[in-house]
C-alpha positions in Angstrom: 5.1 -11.0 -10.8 6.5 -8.8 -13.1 2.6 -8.3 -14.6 1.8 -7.2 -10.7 4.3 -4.8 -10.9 3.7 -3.0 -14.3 -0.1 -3.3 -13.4 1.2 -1.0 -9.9 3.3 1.5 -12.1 -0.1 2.6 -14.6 -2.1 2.7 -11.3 -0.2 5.7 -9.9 -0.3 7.5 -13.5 -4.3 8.2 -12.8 -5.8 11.0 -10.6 -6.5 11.1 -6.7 -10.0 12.3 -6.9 -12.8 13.5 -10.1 -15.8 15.0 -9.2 -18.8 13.4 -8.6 -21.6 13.6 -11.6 -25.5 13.9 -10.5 -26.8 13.9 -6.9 -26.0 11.4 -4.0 -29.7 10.1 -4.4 -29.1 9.6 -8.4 -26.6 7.8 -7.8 -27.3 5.7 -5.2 -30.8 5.0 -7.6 -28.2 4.0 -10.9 -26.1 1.6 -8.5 -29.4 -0.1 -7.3 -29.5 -2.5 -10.6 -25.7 -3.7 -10.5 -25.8 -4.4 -6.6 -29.0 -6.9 -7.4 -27.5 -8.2 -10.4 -24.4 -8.9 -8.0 -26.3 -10.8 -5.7 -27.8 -8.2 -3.1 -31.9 -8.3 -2.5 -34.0 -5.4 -3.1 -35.1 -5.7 -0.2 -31.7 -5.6 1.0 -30.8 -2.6 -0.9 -34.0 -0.6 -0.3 -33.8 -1.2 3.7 -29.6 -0.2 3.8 -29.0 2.3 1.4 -32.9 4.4 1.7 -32.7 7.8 3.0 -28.8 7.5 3.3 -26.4 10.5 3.0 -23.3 10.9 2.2 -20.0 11.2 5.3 -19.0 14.5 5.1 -15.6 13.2 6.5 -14.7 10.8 3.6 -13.6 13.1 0.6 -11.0 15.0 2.9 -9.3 11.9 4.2 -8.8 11.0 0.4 -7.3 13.9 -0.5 -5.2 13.5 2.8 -3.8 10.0 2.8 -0.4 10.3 4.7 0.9 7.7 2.4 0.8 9.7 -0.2 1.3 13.1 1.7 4.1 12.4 3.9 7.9 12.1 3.7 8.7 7.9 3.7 10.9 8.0 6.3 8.1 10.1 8.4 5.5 7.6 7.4 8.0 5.0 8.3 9.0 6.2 11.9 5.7 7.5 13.1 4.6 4.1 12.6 7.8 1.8 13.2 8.7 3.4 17.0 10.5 1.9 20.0 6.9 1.4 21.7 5.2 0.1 19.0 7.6 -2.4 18.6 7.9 -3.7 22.5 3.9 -3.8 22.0 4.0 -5.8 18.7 6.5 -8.3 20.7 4.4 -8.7 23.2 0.9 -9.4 21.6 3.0 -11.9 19.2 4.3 -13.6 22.6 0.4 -13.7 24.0 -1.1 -14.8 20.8 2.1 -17.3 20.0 0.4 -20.6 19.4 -2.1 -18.7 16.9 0.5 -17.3 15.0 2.7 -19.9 14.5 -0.4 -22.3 13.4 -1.1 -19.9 11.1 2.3 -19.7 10.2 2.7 -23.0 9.3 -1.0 -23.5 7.6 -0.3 -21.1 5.1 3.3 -20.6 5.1 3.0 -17.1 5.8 5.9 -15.4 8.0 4.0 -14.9 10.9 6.1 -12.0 11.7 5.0 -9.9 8.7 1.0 -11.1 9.7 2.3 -9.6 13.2 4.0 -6.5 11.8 0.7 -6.0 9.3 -1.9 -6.4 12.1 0.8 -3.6 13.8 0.6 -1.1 11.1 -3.2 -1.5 10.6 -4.8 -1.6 14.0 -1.8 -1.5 16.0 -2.4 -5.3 17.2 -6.3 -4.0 17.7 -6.2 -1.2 19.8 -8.3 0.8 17.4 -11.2 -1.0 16.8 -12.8 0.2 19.8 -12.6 3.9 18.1 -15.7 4.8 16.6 -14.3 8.5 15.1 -12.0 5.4 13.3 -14.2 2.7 12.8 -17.6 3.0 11.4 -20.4 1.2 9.3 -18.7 1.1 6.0 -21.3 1.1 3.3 -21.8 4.9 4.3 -18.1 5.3 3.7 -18.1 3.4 0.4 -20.5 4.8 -0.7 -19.4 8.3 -0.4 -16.0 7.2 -1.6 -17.7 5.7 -4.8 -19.3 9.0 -5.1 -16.7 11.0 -5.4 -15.2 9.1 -8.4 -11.5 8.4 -7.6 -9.1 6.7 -9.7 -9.8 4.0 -8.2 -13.7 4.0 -8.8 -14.5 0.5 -9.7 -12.5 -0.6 -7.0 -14.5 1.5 -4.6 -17.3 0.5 -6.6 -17.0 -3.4 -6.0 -16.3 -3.0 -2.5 -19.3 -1.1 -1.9 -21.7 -3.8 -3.7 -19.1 -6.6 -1.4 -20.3 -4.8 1.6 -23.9 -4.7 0.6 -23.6 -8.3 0.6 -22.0 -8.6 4.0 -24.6 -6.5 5.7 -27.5 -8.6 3.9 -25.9 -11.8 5.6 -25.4 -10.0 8.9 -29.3 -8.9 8.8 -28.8 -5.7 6.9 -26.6 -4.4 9.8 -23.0 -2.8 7.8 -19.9 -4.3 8.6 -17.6 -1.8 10.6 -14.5 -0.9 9.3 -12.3 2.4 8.1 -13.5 4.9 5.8 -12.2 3.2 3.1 -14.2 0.3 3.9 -11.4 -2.1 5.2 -12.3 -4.8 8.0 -10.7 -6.2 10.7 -7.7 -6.4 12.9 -5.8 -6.7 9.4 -7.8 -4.6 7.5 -9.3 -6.5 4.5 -11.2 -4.7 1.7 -15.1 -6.4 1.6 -14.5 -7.5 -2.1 -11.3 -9.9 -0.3 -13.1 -10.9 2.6 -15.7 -12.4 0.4 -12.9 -14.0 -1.7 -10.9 -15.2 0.8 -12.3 -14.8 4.1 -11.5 -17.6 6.3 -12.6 -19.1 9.4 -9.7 -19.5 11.7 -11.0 -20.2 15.0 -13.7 -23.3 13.6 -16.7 -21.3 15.3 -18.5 -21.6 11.8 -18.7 -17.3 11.3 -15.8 -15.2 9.4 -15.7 -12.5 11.7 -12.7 -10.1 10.8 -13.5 -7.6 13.8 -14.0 -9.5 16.8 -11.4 -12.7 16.1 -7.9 -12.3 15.4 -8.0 -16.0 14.1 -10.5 -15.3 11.1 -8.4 -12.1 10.6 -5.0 -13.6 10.4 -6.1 -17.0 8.5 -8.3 -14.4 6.2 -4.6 -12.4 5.4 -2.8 -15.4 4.9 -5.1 -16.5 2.1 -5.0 -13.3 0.9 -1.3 -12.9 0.6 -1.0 -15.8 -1.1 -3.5 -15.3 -3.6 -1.4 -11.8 -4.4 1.7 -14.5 -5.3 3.4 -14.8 -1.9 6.2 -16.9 -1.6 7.0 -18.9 1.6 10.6 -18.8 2.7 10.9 -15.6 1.1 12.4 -12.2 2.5 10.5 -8.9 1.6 14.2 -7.9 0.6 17.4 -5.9 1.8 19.5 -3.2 2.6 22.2 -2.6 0.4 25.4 -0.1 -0.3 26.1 0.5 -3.6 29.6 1.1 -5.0 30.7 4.4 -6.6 29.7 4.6 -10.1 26.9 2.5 -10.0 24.0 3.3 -12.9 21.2 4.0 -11.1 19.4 3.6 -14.1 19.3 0.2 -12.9 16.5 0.6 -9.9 13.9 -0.3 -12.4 10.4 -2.1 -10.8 9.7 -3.4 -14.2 12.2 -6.0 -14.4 13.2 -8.4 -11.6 17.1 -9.9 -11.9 18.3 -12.5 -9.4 20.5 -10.4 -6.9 23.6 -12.0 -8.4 23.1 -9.3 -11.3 23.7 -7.1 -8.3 26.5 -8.7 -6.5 28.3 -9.0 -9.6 28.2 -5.1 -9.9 29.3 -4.7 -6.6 26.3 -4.3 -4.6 26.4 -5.8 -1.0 24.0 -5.5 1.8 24.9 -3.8 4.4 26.5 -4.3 7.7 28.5 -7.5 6.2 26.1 -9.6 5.8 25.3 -12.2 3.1 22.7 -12.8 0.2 21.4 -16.1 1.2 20.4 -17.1 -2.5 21.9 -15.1 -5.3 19.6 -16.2 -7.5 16.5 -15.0 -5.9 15.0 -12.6 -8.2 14.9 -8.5 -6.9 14.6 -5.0 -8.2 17.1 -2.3 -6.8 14.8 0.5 -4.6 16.5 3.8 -3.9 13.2 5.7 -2.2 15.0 8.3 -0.9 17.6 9.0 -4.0 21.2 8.9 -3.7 21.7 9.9 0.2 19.2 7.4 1.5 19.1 3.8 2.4 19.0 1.6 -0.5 17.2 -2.2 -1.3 16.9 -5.1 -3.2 13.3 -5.9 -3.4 11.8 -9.4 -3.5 8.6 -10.5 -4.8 6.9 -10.4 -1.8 7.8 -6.6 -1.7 5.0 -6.1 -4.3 2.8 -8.5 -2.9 2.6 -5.9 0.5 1.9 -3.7 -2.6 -1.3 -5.4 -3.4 -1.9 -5.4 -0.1 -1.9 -1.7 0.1 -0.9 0.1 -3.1 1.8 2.5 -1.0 5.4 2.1 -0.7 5.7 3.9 2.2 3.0 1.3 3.6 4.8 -1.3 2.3 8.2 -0.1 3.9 7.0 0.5 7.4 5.2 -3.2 7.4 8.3 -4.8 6.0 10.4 -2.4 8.2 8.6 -3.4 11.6 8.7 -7.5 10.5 12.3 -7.0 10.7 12.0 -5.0 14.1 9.4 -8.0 15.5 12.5 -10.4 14.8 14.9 -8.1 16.3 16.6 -6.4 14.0 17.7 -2.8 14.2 17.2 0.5 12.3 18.3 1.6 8.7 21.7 1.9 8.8 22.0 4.5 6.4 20.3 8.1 7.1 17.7 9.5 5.7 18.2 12.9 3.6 16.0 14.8 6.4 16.6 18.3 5.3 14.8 17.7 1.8 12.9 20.4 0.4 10.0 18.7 -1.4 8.2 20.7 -4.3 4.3 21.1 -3.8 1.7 20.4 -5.4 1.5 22.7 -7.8 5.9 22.5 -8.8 5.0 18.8 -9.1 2.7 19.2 -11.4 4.9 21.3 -13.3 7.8 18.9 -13.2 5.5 16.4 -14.6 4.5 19.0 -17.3 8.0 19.7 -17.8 8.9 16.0 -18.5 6.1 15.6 -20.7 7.3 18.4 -22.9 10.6 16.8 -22.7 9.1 13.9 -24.4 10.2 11.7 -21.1 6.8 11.8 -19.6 4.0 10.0 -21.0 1.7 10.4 -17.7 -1.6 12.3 -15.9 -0.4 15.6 -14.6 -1.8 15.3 -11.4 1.0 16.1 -9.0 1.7 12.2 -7.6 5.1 11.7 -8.1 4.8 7.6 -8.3 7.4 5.6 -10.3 6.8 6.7 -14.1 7.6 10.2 -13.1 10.7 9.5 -11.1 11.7 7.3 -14.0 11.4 9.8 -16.2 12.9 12.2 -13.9 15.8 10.0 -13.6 16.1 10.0 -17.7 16.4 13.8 -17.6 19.1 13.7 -14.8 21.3 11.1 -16.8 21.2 13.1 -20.3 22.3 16.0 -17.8 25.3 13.9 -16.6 23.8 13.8 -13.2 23.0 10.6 -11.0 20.0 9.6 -12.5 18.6 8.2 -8.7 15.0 9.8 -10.0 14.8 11.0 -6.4 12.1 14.7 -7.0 13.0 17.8 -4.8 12.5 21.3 -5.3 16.0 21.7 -7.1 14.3 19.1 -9.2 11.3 21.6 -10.1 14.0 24.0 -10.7 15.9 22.6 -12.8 12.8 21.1 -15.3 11.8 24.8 -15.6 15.2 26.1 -16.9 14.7 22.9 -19.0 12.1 23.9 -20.8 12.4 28.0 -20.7 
């Protein structure tokens, strides 16, 4: 776990988007080998990918992702709202005997398969959108194009879908424009690796049955290391004092480590294991809500690389069950720096010697570490939590 987790910090360090080398054609020509060396027929190829041009929609909604554009408790609450929940409760009621066989196949909480199918679809109602959902190998391969940091993710998921269409008769699986599929949204490279056939009908069929989708996510999660019986973690007040020096991904301590400093969740309640390994998460610095994250925390991370994802689907398992909101506030009247003052902090950290990073504006977790170094050799809380004052400060830093 703690391999998934370093593995997640270096991810962020890279940049959003390169620039694409040759023409679309060219490289739709050089990708022709490794997609029949992967399995997919010329024929195949030739018939799906000849005469195809790239969506003209795809590089924008990179550069646009509202997880990485938008304030986490924004992301959080657009997606986590009063409505969405009722809805959530009451497709889990209607679709209760699936879930809970599910459940207890794969030993999945079938409330975070609920809260996940919530956050992706919400419970379906999207799939029906065509200006949403759309043959993917045009998407993927536009998105390969491009040359993100992710490229031979993209890359492989392009080639996975290849394969998908050639067993559907050359006709593209439908999915977003980043090429996921399914009520749960799977990536093509982890429906072929795990795709699963819940409802026994002999197809894996990700769009049109929930049952193939859920038992397809199950298999999934658990392949990313997650652990039955598990919480995704908690909600925590920390005492006056405390080094926040501490909220470090890299290393998991059992939450006794925790308690014994005088961490406590909130509202009274209880850790029900103390050894149960966590990291401290302080998202929002200082003046926002706190956590103890489990395991499984990073395993939504596999899932999908964002921690504001990852909040809002471990946020709305919690409101499936029941529970309430945050109790403590976010720090709504943050100034955040833009793009260009946050690639100047990182510039600024780097010169420091604190910063070892791209300088590509995405303020992930090895720049708010290192931002958190410069605030405790200032004497400040080191919460690592980037505002404007932050870009300010850096630049009087370094005058």
């Amino acid at each position: 776990m703690r391999r998934l987790a370093v593995f997640f910090v270096l991810l962020m360090t890279a940049p959003a988007m390169a620039q694409p080398v040759g023409s679309f054609a060219d490289f739709l020509a050089a990708l022709r080998p490794e997609a029949l060396s992967s399995g997919v027929s010329a024929t195949s190829y030739d018939a799906i990918m000849g005469g195809m041009t790239p969506d003209p929609r795809v590089p924008k909604l990179v550069e646009t992702q509202p997880e990485f554009t938008t304030p986490v408790w924004d992301y959080i609450e657009t997606r986590v709202n009063p409505a969405r929940v009722e809805r959530g409760k009451a497709a889990l009621s209607r679709q209760a005997q699936l879930f809970s066989a599910i459940g207890a196949r794969y030993g999945v909480d079938p409330y975070l398969l609920g809260a996940i199918w919530g956050i992706e679809t919400d419970y379906g109602a999207v799939l029906g959108n065509d200006s949403l959902i759309r043959p993917i190998v045009r998407s993927l391969a536009t998105v390969t194009y491009q040359h993100r940091s992710r490229y031979a993710e993209d890359k492989a998921d392009l080639i996975a879908a290849l394969r998908l269409a050639q067993v559907n008769g050359g006709v593209s699986p439908v999915g977003s424009w980043a090429g996921a599929i399914g009520h749960l949204q799977v990536n093509p490279t982890n429906v072929l690796a795990h795709g699963s056939d819940g409802d026994g009908d002999g197809r894996i069929d990700l769009h049109n049955s929930l049952a193939d989708a859920l038992a397809t996510s199950a298999r999934f999660l658990i392949h990313l290391g997650y652990q039955p019986g598990v919480d995704w973690g908690f909600e925590v007040a920390l005492p006056e004092g405390f080094d926040y020096l501490l909220a470090d991904r890299d290393q998991m301590r059992p939450i006794g480590f925790f308690a014994d400093r005088g961490v406590m969740r909130v509202s009274g309640r209880a850790f029900s294991d103390l050894r149960t390994p966590v990291f401290l998460y302080v998202p929002a610095g200082k003046d926002g809500p706190k956590f103890l994250m489990t395991g499984n925390y990073l395993v939504l991370k596999g899932y999908n690389f964002s921690d504001s994802y990852a909040m809002a689907v471990a946020h709305l398992t919690d409101r499936l069950k029941g529970g309430g909101a945050y109790v403590a506030p976010w720090p709504r009247n943050t100034v955040f720096p833009n793009l260009a003052q946050r690639q100047t902090i990182q510039q600024a950290l780097k010169a420091l010697g604190l910063y070892q990073g791209a300088i590509d504006g995405r303020l992930g977790p090895i720049t708010q570490a290192a931002y958190a170094r410069f605030q405790a050799s200032q004497g400040q809380i080191a919460d690592g939590f980037i505002t404007k004052s932050a870009h300010d400060a850096l630049v009087a830093a370094v005058r």
